[in-house]
MARKOLZA-185241 format. One record per residue (C-alpha): x, y, z; residue number from 1; residue in three letters. Coordinates in nm, 4 decimals, always signed. Last residue first. Example, Ala and Ser with C-alpha at 12.3 -4.5 7.8 and 13.67 -1.06 7.14 Angstrom:
<recs>
{{+1.3670, -0.1060, +0.7140}, 2, "Ser"}
{{+1.2300, -0.4500, +0.7800}, 1, "Ala"}
</recs>
This chain:
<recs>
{{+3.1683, -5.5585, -13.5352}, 82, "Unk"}
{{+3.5116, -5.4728, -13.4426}, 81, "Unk"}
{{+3.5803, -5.8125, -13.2388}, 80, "Unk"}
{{+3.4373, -5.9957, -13.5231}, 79, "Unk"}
{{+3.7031, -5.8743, -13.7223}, 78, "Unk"}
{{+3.9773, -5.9469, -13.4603}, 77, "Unk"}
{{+3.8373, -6.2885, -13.4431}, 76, "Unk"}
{{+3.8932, -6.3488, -13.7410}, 75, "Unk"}
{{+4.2258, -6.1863, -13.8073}, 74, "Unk"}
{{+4.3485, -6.4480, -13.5496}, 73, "Unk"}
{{+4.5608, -6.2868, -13.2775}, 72, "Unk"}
{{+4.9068, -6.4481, -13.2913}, 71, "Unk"}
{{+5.0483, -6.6216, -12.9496}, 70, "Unk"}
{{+5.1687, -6.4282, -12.6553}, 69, "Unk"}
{{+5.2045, -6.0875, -12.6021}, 68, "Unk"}
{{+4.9605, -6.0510, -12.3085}, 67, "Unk"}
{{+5.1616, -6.2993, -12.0871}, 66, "Unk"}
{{+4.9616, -6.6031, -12.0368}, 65, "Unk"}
{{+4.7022, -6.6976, -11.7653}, 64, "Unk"}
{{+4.5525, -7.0264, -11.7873}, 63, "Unk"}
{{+4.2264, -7.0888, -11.6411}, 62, "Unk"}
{{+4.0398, -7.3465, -11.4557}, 61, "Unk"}
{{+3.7438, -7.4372, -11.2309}, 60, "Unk"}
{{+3.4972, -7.1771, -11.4180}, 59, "Unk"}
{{+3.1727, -7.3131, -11.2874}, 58, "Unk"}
{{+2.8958, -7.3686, -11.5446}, 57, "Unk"}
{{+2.7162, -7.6051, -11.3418}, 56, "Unk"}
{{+2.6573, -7.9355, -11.4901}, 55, "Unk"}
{{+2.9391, -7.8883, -11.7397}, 54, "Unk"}
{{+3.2340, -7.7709, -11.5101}, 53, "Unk"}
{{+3.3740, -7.5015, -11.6701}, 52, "Unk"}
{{+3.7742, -7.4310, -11.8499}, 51, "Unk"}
{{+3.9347, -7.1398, -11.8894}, 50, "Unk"}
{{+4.2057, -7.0055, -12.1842}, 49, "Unk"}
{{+4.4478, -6.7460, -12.2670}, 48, "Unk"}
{{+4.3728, -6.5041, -11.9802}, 47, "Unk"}
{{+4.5693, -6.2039, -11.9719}, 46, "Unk"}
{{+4.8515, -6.0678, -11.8465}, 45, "Unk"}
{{+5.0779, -5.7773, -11.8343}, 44, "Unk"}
{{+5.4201, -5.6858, -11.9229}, 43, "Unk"}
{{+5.7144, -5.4768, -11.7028}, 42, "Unk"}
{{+5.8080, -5.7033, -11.4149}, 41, "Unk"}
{{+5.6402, -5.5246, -11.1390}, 40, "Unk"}
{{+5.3431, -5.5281, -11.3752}, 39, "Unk"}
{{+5.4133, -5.8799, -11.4375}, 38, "Unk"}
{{+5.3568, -5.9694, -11.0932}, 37, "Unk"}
{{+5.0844, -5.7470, -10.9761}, 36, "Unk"}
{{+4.8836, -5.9556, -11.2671}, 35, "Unk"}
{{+4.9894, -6.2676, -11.1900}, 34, "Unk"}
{{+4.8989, -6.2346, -10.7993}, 33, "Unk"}
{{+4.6032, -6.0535, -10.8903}, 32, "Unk"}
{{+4.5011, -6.3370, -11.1424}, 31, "Unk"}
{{+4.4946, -6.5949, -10.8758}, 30, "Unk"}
{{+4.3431, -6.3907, -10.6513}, 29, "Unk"}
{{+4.0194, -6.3293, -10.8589}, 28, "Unk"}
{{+4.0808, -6.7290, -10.9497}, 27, "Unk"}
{{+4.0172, -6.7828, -10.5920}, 26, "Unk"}
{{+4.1299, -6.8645, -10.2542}, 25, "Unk"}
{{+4.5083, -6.9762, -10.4089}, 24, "Unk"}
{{+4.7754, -7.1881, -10.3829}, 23, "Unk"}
{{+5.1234, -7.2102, -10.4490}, 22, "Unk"}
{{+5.2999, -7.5593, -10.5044}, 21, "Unk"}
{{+5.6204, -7.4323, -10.5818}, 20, "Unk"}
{{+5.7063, -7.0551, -10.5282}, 19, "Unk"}
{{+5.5824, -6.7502, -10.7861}, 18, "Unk"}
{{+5.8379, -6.4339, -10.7662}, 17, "Unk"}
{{+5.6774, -6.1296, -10.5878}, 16, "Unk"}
{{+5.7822, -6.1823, -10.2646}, 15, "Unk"}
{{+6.1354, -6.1811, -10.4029}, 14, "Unk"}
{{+6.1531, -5.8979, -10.5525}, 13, "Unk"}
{{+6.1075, -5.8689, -10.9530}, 12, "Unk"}
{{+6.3565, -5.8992, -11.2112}, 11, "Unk"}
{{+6.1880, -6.0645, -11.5407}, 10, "Unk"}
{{+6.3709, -6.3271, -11.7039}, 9, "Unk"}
{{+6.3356, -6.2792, -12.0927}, 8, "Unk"}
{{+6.4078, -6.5474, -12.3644}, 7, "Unk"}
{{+6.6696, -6.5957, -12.6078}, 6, "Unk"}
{{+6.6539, -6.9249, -12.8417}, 5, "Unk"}
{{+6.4660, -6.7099, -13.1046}, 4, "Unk"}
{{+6.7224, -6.4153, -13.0880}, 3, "Unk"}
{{+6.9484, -6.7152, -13.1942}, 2, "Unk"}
{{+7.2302, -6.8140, -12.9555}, 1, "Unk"}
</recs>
């Protein structure tokens, strides 16, 4: 097996793990729950991408992703020091 093909499960009790078809109040708890996770698991999180309703501006949907994933584009980053 490749380094590539390797991947890391975290160990983290039980009550910590995510279960099927878990639900939520909020997106604030949402991200609690992933963030108290990883920390137990040694990474954090971040939010990748969200999606809003049009007509109201509502965030309705994000996607948390551990903080190491995908490349940061040297755009942004240079915008970012601005």
């Amino acid at each position: 097996m490749s380094s590539k093909d390797e991947f890391y499960i975290p160990q983290v009790r039980d009550d910590k793990k995510q279960k099927a078809r878990l639900a939520f109040k909020s997106l604030d708890e949402t991200y609690e729950f992933y963030n108290d996770y990883a920390k137990d698991a040694g990474f954090s999180v971040r939010i990748s991408k969200e999606k809003k309703k049009k007509e109201t501006c509502e965030v309705f949907w994000k996607r948390y992703v551990c903080f190491k994933e995908g490349e940061i584009d040297e755009t942004w980053r240079e915008k970012k020091r601005q």
